[in-house]
N, C-alpha and C positions, 0 to 999 in steps of 0.2 A: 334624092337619096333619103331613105330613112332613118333618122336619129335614131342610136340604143337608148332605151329610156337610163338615167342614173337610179341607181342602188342608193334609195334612202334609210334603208332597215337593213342592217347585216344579216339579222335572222329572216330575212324572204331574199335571200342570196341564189338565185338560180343554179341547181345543179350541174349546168351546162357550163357556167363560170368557173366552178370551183374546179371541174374536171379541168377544165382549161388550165386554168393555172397552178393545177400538179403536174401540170407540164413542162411548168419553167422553173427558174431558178433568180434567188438573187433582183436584180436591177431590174431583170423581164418581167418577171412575177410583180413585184413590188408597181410597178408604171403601169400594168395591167388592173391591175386591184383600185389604182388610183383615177386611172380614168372611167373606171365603172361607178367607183361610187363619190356620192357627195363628199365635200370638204368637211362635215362634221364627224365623218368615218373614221378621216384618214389618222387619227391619232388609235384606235383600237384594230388597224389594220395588222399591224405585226404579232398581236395576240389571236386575232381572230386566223392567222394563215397557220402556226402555231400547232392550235389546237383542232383546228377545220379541215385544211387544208392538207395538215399535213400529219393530222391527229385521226380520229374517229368521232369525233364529238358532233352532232349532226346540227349542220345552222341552223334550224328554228329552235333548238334549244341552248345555244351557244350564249354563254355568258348572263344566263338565267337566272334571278333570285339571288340570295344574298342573307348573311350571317352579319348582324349589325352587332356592335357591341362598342361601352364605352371607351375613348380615348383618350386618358385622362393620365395627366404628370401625379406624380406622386403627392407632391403638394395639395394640386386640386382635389385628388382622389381623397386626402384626409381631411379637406374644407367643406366640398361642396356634400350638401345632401342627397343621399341617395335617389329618393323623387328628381331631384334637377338633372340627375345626368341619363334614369333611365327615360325619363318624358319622352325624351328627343327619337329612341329608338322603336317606340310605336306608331304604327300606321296604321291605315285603317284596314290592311290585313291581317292585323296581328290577330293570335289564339291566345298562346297561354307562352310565360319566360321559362328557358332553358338557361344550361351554363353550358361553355367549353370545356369537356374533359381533359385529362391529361393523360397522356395516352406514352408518355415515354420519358426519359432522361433530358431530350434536349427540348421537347414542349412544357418542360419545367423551370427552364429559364424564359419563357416565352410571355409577358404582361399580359397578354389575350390569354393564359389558359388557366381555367376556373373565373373567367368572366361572366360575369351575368348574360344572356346574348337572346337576341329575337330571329327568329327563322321567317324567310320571305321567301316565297316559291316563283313567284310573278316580276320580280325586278328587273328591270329592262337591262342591258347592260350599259347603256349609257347615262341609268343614275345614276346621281353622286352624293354621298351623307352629308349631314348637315356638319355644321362643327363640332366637334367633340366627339364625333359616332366613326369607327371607323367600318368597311364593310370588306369581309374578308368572305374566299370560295366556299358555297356547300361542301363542296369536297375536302376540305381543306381541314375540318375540323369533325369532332364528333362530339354531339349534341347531348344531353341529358336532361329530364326534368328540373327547374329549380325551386324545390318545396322543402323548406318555406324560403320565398325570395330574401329576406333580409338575413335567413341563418349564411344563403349562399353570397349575399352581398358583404357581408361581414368576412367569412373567410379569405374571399379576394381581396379585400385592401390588406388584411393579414398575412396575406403570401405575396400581395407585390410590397409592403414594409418587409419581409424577411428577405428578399431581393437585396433590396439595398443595406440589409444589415450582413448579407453572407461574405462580403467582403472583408468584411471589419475585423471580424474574430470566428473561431470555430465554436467558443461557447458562449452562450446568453442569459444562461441560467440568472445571472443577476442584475438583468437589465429592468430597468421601469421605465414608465410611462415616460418620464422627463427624459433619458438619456435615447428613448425610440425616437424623440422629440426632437432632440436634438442633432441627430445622425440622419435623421429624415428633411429635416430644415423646418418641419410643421410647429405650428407658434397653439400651447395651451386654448389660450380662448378663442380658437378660431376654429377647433377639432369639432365635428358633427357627430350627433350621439352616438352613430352608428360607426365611426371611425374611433371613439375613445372604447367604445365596445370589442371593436376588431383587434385593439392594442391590447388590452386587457386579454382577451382570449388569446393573442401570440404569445402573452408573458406567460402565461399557464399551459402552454406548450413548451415554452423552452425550460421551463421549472423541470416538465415531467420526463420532456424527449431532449437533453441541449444538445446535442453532438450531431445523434444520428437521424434525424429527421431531414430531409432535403425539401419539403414540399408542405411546410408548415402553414396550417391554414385548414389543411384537406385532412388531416388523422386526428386530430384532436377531437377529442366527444362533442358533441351537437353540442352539450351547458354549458361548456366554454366560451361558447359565443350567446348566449340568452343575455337576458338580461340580468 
């Protein structure tokens, strides 16, 4: 009797398979998927039936590529240097850095949007970012140039500190550096240029806009954030 070969790559997933098991459901489906493919599969099996299976998305391009961008607590984001956290998300495919747009009401509460972010075309779906980077869907986000990277690194730490300040009160108008400081838990001498920077251009947003701005960081003029 002739063994089925196992399914070591989701994306070379035989056609004949997948027809198959649009034919099942549930427990059948699920034991069917299972015993086709390797045990390193079987954890991307219920996204891959999902979206394959039971989607249009064709297996050799399923789970393709990848939107990397920092993961960083608020703390860290006001300590660590910009260079340290974006290193991690260049490979050797990288072009040129983009940022996550914001594209509505609730991707404004969202830490990933107006992040710095690298676009990968080729990512397998079975990698995994290192620490600190997390990696969210091409589809999932919409990409812009980011020029010049540290005007757009400086806004994002500017909009995830207005995060954690919209709780507080509806006006900021007379907040400083010390009281961002201390609502954020960030300690003065530990603040990187480019984080006392990004404070400084918040405070000069909430001077000009307090009230009505929800997405502070992203309307304020370019010199706000210069040096």
């Amino acid at each position: 009797m002739q063994l089925t070969q196992m399914i070591d790559d989701l994306n070379r997933t035989p056609q004949t398979l997948i027809e198959e098991a649009r034919e099942l459901q549930g427990f059948a489906r699920t034991r069917l998927l299972r015993s086709r493919t390797t045990p390193r599969n079987h954890p991307f099996l219920d996204l891959f039936a999902r979206e394959v299976i039971d989607g249009d998305t064709p297996s050799e391009e399923w789970g393709r590529g990848g939107i990397l961008v920092p993961d960083l607590s608020i703390e860290e984001l006001l300590e660590i240097p910009p260079s340290h956290f974006l290193n991690p998300l260049r490979r050797s495919e990288f072009s040129a850095w983009k940022y996550v747009q914001m594209k509505g009401a609730v991707d404004r509460y969202d830490p990933n949007a107006g992040a710095p972010a690298a676009l990968y075309n080729n990512l397998h779906y079975s990698w995994w970012p290192p620490e600190n980077v997390i990696r969210i869907s091409p589809n999932s986000a919409t990409l812009a140039p980011a020029e010049p990277l540290y005007i757009t690194v400086r806004r994002w730490i500017a909009f995830r500190v207005s995060l954690v300040l919209a709780p507080i009160s509806s006006v900021h108008s007379n907040f400083t550096v010390s009281k961002v400081l201390e609502e954020t838990g960030g300690v003065s001498e530990n603040l990187s240029h480019d984080a006392r920077a990004a404070i400084e251009g918040l405070l000069w947003e909430f001077r000009t806009d307090a009230a009505s701005n929800s997405v502070h960081g992203y309307l304020g003029p370019v010199a706000f954030y210069e040096e």
